[in-house]
C-alpha positions as CSV (number, residue, x, y, z in Angstrom):
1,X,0.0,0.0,0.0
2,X,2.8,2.6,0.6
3,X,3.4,2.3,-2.9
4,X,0.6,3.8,-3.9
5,X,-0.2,7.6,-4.6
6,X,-2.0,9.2,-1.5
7,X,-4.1,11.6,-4.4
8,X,-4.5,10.5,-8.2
9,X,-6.1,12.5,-11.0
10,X,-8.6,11.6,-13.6
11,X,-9.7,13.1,-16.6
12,X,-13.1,12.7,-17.5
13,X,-13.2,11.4,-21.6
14,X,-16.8,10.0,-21.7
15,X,-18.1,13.0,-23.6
16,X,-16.0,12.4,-26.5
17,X,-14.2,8.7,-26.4
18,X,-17.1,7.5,-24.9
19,X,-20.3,9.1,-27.2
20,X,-18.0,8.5,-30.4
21,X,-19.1,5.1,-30.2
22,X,-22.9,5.8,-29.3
23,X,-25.4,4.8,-32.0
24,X,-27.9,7.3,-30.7
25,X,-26.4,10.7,-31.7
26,X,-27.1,13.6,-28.2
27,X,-27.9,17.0,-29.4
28,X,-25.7,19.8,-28.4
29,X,-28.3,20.7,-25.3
30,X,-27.9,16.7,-23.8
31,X,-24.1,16.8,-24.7
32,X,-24.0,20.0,-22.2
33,X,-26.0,18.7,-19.6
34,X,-23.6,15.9,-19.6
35,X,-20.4,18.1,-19.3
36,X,-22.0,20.2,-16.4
37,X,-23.0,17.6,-14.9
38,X,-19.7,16.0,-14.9
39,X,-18.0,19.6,-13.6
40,X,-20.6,19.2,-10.8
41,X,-18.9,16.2,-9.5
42,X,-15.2,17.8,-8.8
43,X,-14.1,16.4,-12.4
44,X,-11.2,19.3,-13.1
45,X,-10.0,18.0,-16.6
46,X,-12.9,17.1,-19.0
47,X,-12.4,15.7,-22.5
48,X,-15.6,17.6,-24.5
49,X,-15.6,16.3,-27.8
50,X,-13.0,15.9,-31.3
51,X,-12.7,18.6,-34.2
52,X,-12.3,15.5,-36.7
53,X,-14.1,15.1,-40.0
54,X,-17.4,14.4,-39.7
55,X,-17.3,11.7,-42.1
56,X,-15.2,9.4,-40.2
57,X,-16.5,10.1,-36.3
58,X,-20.3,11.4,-36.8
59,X,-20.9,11.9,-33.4
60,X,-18.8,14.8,-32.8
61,X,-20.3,16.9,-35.7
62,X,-20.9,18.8,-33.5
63,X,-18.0,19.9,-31.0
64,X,-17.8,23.2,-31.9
65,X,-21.8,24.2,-31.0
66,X,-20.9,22.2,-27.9
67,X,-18.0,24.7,-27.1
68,X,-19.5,27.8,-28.3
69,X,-22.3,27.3,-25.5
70,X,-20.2,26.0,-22.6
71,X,-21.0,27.3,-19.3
72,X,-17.4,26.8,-18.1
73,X,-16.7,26.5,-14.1
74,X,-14.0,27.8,-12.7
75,X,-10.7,25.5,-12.2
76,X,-12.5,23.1,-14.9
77,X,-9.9,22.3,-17.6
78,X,-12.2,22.0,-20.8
79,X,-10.0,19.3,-23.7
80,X,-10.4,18.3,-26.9
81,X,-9.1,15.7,-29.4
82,X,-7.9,16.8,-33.1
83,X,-6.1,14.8,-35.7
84,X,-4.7,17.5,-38.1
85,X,-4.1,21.2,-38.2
86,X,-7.6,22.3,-39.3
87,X,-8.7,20.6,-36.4
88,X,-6.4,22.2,-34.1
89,X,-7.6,25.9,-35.5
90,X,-10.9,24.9,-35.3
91,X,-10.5,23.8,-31.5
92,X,-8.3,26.9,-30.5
93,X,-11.3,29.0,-32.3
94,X,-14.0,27.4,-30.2
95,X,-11.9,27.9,-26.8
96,X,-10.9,24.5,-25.7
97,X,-7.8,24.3,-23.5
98,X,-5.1,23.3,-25.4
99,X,-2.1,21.0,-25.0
100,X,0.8,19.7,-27.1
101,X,-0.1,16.5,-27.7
102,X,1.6,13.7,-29.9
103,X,0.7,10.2,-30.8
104,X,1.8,7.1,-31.9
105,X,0.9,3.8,-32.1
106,X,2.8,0.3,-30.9
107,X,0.9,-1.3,-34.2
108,X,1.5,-0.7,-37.8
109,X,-1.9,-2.3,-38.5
110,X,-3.9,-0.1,-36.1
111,X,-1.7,3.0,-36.9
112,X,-2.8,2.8,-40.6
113,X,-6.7,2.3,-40.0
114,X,-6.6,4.9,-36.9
115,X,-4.7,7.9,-39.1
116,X,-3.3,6.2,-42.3
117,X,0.3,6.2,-41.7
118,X,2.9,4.1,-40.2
119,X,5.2,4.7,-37.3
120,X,7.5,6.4,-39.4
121,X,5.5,8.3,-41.6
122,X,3.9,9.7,-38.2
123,X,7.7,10.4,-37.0
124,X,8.3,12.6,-40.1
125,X,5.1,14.6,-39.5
126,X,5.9,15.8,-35.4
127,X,8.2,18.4,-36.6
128,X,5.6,20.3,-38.6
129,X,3.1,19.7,-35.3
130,X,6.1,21.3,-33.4
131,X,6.1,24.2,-35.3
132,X,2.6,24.8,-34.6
133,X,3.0,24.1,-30.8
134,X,5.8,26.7,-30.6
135,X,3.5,29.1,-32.4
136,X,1.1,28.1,-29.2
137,X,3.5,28.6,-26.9
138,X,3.3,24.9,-25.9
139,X,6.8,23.6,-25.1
140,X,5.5,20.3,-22.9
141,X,4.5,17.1,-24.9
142,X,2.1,14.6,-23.9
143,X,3.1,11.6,-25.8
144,X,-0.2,9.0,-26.5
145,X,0.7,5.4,-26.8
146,X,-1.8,3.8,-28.5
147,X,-1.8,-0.4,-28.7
148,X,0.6,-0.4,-25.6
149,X,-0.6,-3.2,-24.3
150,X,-1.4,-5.2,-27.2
151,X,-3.7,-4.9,-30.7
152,X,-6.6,-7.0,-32.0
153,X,-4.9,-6.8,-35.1
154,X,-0.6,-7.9,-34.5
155,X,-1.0,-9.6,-31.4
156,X,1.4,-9.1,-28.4
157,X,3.1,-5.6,-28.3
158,X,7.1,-6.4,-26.6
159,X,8.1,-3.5,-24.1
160,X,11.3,-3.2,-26.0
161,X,9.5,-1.8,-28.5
162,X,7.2,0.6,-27.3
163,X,10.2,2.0,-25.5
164,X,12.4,2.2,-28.3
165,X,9.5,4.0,-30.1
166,X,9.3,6.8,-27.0
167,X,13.0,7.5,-27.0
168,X,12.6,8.0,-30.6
169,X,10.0,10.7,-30.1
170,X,11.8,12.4,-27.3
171,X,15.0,12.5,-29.6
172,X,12.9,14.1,-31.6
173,X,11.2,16.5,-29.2
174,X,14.9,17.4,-27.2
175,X,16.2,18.6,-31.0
176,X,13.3,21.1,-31.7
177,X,13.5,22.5,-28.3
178,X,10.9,20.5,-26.6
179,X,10.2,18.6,-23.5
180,X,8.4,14.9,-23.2
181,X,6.3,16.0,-20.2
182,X,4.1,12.9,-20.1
183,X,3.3,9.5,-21.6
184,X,-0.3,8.1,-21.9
185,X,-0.3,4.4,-22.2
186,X,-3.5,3.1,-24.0
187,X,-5.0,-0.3,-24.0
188,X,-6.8,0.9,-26.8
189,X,-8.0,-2.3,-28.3
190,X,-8.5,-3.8,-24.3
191,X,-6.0,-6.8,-24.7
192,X,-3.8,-5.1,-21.1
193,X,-3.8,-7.6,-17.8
194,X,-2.0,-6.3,-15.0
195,X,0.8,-7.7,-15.9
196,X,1.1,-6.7,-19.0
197,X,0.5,-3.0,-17.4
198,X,3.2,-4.1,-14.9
199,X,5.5,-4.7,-17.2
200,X,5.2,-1.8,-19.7
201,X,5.0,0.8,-16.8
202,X,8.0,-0.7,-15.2
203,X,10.0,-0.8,-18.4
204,X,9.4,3.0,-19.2
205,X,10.0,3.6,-15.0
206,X,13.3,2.1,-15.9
207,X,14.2,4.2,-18.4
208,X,12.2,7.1,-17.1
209,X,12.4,7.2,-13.7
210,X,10.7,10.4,-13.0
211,X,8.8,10.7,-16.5
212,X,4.8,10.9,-15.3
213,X,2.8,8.3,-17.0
214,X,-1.0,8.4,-17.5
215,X,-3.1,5.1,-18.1
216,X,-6.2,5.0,-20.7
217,X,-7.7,1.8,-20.1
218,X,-10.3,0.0,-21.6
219,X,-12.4,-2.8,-19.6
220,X,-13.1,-5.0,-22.7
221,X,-12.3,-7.8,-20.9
222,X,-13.1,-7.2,-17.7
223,X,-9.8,-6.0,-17.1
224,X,-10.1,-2.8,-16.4
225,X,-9.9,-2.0,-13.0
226,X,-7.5,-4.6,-12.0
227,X,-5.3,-2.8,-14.4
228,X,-5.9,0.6,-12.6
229,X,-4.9,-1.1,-9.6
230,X,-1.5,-2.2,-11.3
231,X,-0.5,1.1,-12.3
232,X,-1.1,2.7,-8.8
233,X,0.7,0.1,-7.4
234,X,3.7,1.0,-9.4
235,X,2.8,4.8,-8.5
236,X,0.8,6.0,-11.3
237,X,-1.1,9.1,-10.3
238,X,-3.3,9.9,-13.5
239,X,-5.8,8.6,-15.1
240,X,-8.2,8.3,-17.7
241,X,-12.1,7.6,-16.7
242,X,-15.3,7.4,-18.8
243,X,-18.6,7.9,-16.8
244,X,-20.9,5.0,-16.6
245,X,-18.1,2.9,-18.6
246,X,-18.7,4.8,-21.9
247,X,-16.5,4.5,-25.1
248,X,-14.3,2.7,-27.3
249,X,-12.4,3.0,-30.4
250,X,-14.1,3.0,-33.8
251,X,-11.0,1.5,-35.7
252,X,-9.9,-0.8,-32.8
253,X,-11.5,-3.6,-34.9
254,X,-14.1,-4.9,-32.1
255,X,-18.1,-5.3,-31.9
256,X,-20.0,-4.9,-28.6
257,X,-17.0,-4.0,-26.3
258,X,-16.8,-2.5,-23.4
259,X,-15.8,1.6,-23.0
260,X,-12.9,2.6,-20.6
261,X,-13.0,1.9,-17.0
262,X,-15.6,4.0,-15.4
263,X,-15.1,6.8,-13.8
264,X,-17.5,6.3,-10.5
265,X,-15.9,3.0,-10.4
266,X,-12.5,3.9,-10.2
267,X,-13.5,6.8,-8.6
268,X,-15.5,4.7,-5.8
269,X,-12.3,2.1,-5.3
270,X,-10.0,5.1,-4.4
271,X,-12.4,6.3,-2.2
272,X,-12.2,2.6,-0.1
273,X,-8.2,2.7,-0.5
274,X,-8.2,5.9,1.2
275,X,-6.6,7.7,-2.0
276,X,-8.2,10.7,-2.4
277,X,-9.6,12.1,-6.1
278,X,-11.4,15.1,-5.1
279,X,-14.9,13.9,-6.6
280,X,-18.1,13.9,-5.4
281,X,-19.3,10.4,-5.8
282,X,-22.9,10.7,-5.2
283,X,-22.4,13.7,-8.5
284,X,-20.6,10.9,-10.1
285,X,-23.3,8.6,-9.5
286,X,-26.1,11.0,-10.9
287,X,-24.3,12.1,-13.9
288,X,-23.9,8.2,-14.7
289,X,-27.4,8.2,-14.2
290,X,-28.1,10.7,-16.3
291,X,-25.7,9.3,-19.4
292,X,-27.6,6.0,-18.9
293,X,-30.6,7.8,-19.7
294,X,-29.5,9.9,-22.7
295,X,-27.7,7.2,-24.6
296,X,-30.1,4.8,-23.9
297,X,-29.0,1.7,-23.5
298,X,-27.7,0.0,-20.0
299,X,-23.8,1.0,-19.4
300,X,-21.6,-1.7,-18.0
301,X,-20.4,0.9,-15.3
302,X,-21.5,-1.1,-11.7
303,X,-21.2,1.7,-8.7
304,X,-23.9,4.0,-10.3
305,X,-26.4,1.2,-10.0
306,X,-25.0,-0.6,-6.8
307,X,-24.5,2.1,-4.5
308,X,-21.8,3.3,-2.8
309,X,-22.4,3.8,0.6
310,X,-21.9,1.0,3.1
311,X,-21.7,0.4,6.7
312,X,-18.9,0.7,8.4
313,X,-17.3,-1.3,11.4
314,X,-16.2,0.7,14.6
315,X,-12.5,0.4,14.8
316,X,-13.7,-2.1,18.1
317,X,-15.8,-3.6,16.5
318,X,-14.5,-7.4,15.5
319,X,-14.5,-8.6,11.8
320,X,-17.2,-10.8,10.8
């Protein structure tokens, strides 16, 4: 236990990883509801929705109505996803908080079908992203690993590789002047045990002693929270959540799969580890409520529908 972090941080990506896989489409009003509500419950980093082509992620048509009629809190970090620079300009121009963000992917296969281009065509494009990140005055990369714990489509995904591919990018990123601030690992197609998660967090820990590392996991095989739990036990202090259990990846090539793990979930396991996150889980609980209700459909989430609130012994008491 003394391994663990005393407070972690979680950013809330159900609006946009989670609804990009919704069949029912929310109108801008529902899709604000669901942000506020999600502010309401302490939530201080919230992923709104992508500025991608319409053509390829429908449900986010809309992202810049959604921004335009915000009704932003205080100390509430408002993100968004883009692919390309028009995307970029188009969330800058709506207001979203930006960061300098990279990505890459541990699979050729998924890299192709997610943006259509291999590891090293991706390589060769970061310095043009760079430019525009200076431009920003954003010096401090976030580096996404997607497929680091494995893809639907190549199989196993070795360590040595994925941390062959991150020293390549901060090469990159110490010539132009920048820093590699963060790395978020991704069990984007949900293949990540906590081993796996073990052994990828410790292999970049090795090379990266104090480099922060972020964990985006999916629970597609009911592995989600166990792999939470094997990241904090190797200190990892942020986090992403999806309320109710929202989400997944449209090019991950899967059918019916669970989203990432939820965020009340997560949330509610801290809370009984006595690592603190800063939410309000009976908020948490109600805006999972409420995104039940607007999708649709049952979410796979389990807190929101159990409870949370329990008895609890008197230190006296004895153990039953």
């Amino acid at each position: 236990m003394s391994d663990h972090p005393k407070r972690i941080h979680i950013m809330e990506v159900g609006p946009r990883d989670g609804l990009q896989m919704e069949e029912r489409r929310l109108d801008v009003g529902e899709k604000l509801a669901l942000v506020d509500a999600l502010a309401e419950s302490g939530l201080a980093e919230i992923e709104v929705g992508s500025f991608v082509h319409p053509g390829r992620v429908p449900q986010m048509a809309d992202t810049d109505a959604v921004f335009a009629a915000l009704a932003r809190r205080p100390g509430v970090a408002y993100r968004a996803l883009w692919l390309n620079r028009r995307g970029l300009e188009r969330a800058r121009t709506a207001g979203a908080d930006l960061t300098a963000k990279l990505s890459i992917a541990t699979s050729e296969t998924f890299g192709r079908r997610n943006v259509g281009r291999s590891f090293e065509e991706t390589l060769a494009t970061m310095p043009q992203w760079l430019e525009i990140y200076a431009e920003e005055g954003l010096r401090d990369v976030s580096l996404g690993v997607m497929t680091a714990f494995g893809c639907t489509f190549e199989g196993h995904v070795p360590e040595a590789r994925t941390v062959a591919m991150i020293a390549r990018v901060e090469d990159l990123l110490g010539d132009h002047g920048f820093r590699l601030d963060e790395v978020d690992l991704a069990d984007t197609t949900g293949w990540g045990n906590p081993l796996l998660v073990s052994r990828v967090v410790g292999a970049i820990r090795e090379r990266w002693p104090e480099l922060p590392v972020k964990l985006h996991l999916h629970d597609t095989r009911g592995c989600g929270i166990a792999n939470a739990l094997a990241g904090l036990a190797l200190g990892v202090d942020r986090f992403d959540g999806s309320i109710g259990g929202l989400g997944g990846c449209p090019f991950a090539g899967l059918t019916g799969a669970a989203g990432n793990i939820a965020t009340e979930d997560f949330a509610f396991v801290c809370a009984e580890m006595g690592i603190e996150t800063g939410l309000d889980l009976d908020r948490l609980t109600d805006a999972a409520h409420l995104a039940q209700r607007l999708v649709g459909r049952p979410l796979p989430g389990k807190v929101f529908r159990a409870g949370h609130r329990r008895a609890t012994l008197a230190p006296t008491d004895p153990p039953v």
